[in-house]
N, C-alpha and C positions, 0 to 999 in steps of 0.2 A: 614416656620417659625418653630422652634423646641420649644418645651413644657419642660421644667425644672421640673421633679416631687420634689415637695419640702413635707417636712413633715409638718402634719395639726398639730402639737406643736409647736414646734420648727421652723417651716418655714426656715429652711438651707434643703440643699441638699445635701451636702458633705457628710454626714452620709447614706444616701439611696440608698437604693442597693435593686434590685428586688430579693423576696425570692427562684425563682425558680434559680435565677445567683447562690445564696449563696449557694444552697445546691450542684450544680453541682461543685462549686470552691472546696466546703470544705469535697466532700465526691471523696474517692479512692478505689481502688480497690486493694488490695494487695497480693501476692501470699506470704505463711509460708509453710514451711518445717519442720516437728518434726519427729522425729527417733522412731518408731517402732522395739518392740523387738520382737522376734518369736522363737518358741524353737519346734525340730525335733527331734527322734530317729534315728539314724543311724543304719547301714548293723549288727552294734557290739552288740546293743541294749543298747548302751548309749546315753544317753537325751544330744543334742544338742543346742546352742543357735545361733541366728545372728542379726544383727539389720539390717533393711532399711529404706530407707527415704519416707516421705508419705507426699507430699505437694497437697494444695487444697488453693482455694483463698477465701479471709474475705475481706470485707466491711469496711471501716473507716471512722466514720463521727465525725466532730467537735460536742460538745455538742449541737451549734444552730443551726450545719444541722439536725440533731435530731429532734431539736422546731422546727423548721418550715419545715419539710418533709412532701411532700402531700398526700392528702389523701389517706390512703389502696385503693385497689380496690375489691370489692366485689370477694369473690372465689366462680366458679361455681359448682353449688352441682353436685355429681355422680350419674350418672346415668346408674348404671350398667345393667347386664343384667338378666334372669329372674331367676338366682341363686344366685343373691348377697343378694335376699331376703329370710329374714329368715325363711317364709312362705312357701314359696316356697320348700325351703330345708327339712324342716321337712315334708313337705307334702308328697315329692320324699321319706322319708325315710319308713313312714307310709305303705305308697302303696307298697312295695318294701318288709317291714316286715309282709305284708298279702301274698303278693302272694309265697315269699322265705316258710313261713310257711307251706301253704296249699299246695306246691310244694314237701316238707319234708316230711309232715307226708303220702298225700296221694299217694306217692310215690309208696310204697310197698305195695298197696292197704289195707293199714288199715283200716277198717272203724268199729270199736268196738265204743260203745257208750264214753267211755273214750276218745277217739280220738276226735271224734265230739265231747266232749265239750271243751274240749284243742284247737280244733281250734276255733271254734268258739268265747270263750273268747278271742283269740288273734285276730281273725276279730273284736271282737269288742274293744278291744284297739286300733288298727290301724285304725280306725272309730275316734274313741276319739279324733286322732292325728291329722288327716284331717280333723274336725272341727275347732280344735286349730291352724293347719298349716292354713285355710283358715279366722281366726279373724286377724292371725300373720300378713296374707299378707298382709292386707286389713290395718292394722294398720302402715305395714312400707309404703306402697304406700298413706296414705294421708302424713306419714310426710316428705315422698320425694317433694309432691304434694304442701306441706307447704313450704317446701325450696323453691321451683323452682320459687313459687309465691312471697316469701321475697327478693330472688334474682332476681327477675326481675321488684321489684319496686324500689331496693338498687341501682341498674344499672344507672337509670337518672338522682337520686341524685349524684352518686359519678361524674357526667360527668357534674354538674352544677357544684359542689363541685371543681373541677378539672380544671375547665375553671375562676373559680373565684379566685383561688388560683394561675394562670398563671397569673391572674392582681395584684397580691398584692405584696405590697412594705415591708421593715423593715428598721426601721430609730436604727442605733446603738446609737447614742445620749441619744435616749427617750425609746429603747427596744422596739418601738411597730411595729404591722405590720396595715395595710390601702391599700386601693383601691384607688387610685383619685377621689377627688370631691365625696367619699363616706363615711364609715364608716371607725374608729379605733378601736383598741383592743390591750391590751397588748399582745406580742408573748406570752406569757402561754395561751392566748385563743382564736388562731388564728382559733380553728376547731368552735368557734361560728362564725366564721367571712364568712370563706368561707362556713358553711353550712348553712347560713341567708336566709329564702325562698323568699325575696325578692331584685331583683337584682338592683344594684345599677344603 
């Protein structure tokens, strides 16, 4: 036996069209070509110009594939590696301006009191540094630590989000979208609809 989704205003069906049909009908893919100008010196040493074409594809959506486009998906934070922090890097510079130093000066076996205290202030700047490089770490690794934790509680929402949004209808009639035998809302507030924490 087949189920006719009618709208909970209007009760016709003629109008209702599932929102995920709608955005797949009314969104395309399209490829555009724009002419690039480029300018060279030649063998003469006069300034050259030429154009080429530079095509890349765009997106086209009706304005209600737009309204009713599902939900983002959360983007996963970076997770790089032990130099993308900034702690890190300043700390490799620190350590690297003690020893380049005391590499310098005691080279040619200086060692006049003048010397010893030139190094030694820059040992202890490069001290300074590697205190500060190791708050720096420690402050970018909690708020990586913070992402990783927001994005991995975004994750189940957007997958309830995502499944709710596969059930929901849009009556052109009445502008709104609805779930069967559940809630409506106007399409301008479809994101309360599908992010509703309890399921219909």
């Amino acid at each position: 036996m087949s189920y006719t989704i009618v709208c909970p205003i209007c009760g016709y069906y003629d109008r209702v069209e599932k929102v995920s049909a709608i955005v797949k009908s009314q969104t395309r893919n399209r490829e555009r070509t724009e002419w690039r100008k480029s300018t060279y010196v030649d063998k003469s040493g006069k300034e050259q110009s030429f154009s080429y074409p530079l095509s890349y594809d765009v997106i086209e959506s009706t304005d209600l594939a737009k309204s009713l486009s599902p939900p983002q998906q959360p983007q996963e934070p970076h997770q790089g590696g032990i130099f993308d922090n900034r702690g890190s890097c300043i700390g490799c510079i620190s350590v690297s301006w003690i020893l380049l130093w005391i590499w310098g000066v005691f080279a040619g076996n200086e060692y006049s009191s003048d010397v010893v205290f030139q190094v030694s202030l820059l040992i202890l700047l490069g001290v300074i540094g590697i205190i500060f490089s190791v708050s720096l770490y420690k402050k970018d690794s909690d708020t990586d630590k913070r992402r990783i934790t927001q994005y991995e509680a975004d994750v189940p929402l957007w997958e309830r989000a995502m499944h709710r949004w596969d059930q929901t209808y849009y009556c052109g009639r009445d502008d709104i979208v609805f779930i069967p035998n559940g809630k409506w809302v106007s399409s301008s507030q479809m994101e309360i609809l599908i992010y509703e924490s309890e399921m219909s």
